[in-house]
C-alpha positions in Angstrom: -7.5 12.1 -27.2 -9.3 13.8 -24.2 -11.0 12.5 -20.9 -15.1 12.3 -21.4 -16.6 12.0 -18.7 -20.8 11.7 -17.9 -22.0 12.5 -14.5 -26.0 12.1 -13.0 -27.2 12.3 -9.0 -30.1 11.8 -7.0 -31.3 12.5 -3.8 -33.2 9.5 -2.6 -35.5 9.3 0.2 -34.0 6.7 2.8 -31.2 6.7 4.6 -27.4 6.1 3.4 -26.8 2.9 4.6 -29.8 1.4 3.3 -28.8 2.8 -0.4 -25.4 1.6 -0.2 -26.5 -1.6 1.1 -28.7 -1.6 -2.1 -26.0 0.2 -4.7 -23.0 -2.2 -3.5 -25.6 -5.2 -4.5 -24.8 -6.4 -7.6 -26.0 -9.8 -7.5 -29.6 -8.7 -6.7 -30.3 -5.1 -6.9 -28.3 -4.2 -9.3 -30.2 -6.1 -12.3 -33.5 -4.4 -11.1 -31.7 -1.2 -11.6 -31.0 -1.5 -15.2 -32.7 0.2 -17.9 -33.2 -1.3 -21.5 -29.6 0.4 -22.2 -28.0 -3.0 -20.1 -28.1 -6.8 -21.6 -26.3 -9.8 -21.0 -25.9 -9.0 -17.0 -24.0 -11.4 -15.1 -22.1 -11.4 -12.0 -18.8 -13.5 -12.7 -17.4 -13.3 -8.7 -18.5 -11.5 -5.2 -21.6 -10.1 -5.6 -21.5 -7.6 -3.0 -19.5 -4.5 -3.0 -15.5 -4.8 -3.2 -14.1 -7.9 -5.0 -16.9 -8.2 -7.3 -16.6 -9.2 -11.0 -19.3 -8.4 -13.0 -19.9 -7.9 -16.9 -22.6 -6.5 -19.2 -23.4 -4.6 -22.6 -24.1 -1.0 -22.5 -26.1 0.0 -25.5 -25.8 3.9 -25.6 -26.7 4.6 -29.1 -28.2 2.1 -32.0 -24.8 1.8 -33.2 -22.6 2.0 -30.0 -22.3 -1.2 -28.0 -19.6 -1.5 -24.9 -18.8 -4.7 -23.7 -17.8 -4.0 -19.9 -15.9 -6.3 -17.5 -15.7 -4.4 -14.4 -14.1 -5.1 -11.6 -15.2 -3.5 -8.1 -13.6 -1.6 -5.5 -14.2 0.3 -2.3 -12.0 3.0 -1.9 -14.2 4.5 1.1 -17.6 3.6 2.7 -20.1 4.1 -0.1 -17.6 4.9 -3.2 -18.0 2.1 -5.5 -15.5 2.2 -7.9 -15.6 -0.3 -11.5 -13.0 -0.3 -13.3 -13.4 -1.8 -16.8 -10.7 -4.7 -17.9 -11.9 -3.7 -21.7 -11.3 -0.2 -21.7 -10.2 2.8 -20.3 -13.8 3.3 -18.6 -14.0 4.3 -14.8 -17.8 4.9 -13.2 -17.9 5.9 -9.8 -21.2 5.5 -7.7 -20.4 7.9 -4.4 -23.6 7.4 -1.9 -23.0 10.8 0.5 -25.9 11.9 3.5 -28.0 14.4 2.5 -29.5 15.2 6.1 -31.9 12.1 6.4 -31.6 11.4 2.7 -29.2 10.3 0.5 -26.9 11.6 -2.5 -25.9 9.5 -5.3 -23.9 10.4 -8.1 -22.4 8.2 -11.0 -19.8 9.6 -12.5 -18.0 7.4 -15.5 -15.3 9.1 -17.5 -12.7 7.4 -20.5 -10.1 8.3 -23.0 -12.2 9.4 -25.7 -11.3 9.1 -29.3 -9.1 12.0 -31.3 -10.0 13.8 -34.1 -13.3 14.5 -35.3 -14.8 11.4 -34.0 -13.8 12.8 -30.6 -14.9 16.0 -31.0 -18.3 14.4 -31.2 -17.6 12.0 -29.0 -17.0 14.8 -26.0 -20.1 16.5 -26.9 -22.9 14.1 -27.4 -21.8 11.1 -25.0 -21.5 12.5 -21.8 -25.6 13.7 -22.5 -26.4 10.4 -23.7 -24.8 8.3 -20.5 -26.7 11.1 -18.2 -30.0 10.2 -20.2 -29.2 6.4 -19.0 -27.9 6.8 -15.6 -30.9 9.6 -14.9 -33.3 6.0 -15.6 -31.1 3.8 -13.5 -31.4 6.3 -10.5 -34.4 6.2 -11.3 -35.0 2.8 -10.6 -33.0 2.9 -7.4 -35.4 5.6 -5.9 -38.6 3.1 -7.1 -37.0 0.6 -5.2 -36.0 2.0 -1.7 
């Protein structure tokens, strides 16, 4: 069993408080952000940045379905950590200046599975959850 781990960024056009403002929202922005990957969003506690609870189904593939209940920290001034209570699953948003701009990146990474199922696991997922998070980054760019 190995560490996967899936990584996207983004510059956006607009300054880096206004995107973390919007990234640490997960009571309002953060269900505009989601692509058809997401269902069954709900915040459970908070809502905005640290302390938040918040859970939802990741679809990545036709047959792979994640149930995630993360729960949100700040470990710095625009690093959103969730940590999932389900799994081993850690995503990282990390909201950096980029001259007048801003840099996001999501990073998740998890103990992946051994054996052969793991071998595909590490080589297919992390393309996959980039795929997802490209559309979700997406979305945040639309929206600032």
């Amino acid at each position: 069993m190995g560490k996967v781990t899936a990584t996207a960024e983004r510059t956006i056009d607009a300054p880096v408080e206004r995107v973390r403002e919007l990234v640490a929202d997960y009571a309002e922005t953060r269900p505009k952000l989601l692509t058809e990957h997401y269902r069954d969003y709900q915040v459970s506690e908070g809502g905005v940045g640290a302390g938040t609870k918040a859970s939802w189904k990741l679809q990545a593939t036709s047959k792979r379905v994640r149930d995630v209940a993360a729960t949100v920290t700040e470990p710095s001034p625009g690093k959103f950590v969730e940590t999932d209570a389900n799994s081993s699953m850690v995503t990282t948003w990390t909201v950096t200046p980029s001259g007048e701009r801003s840099l996001v990146r999501i990073e998740t990474s998890w103990d992946g599975a051994g054996g052969i199922g793991g071998f595909f696991e590490k080589t297919f997922a992390p393309g996959g959850l980039k795929k997802i998070y490209d559309g979700v980054l997406g979305k945040l760019a639309e929206i600032v």
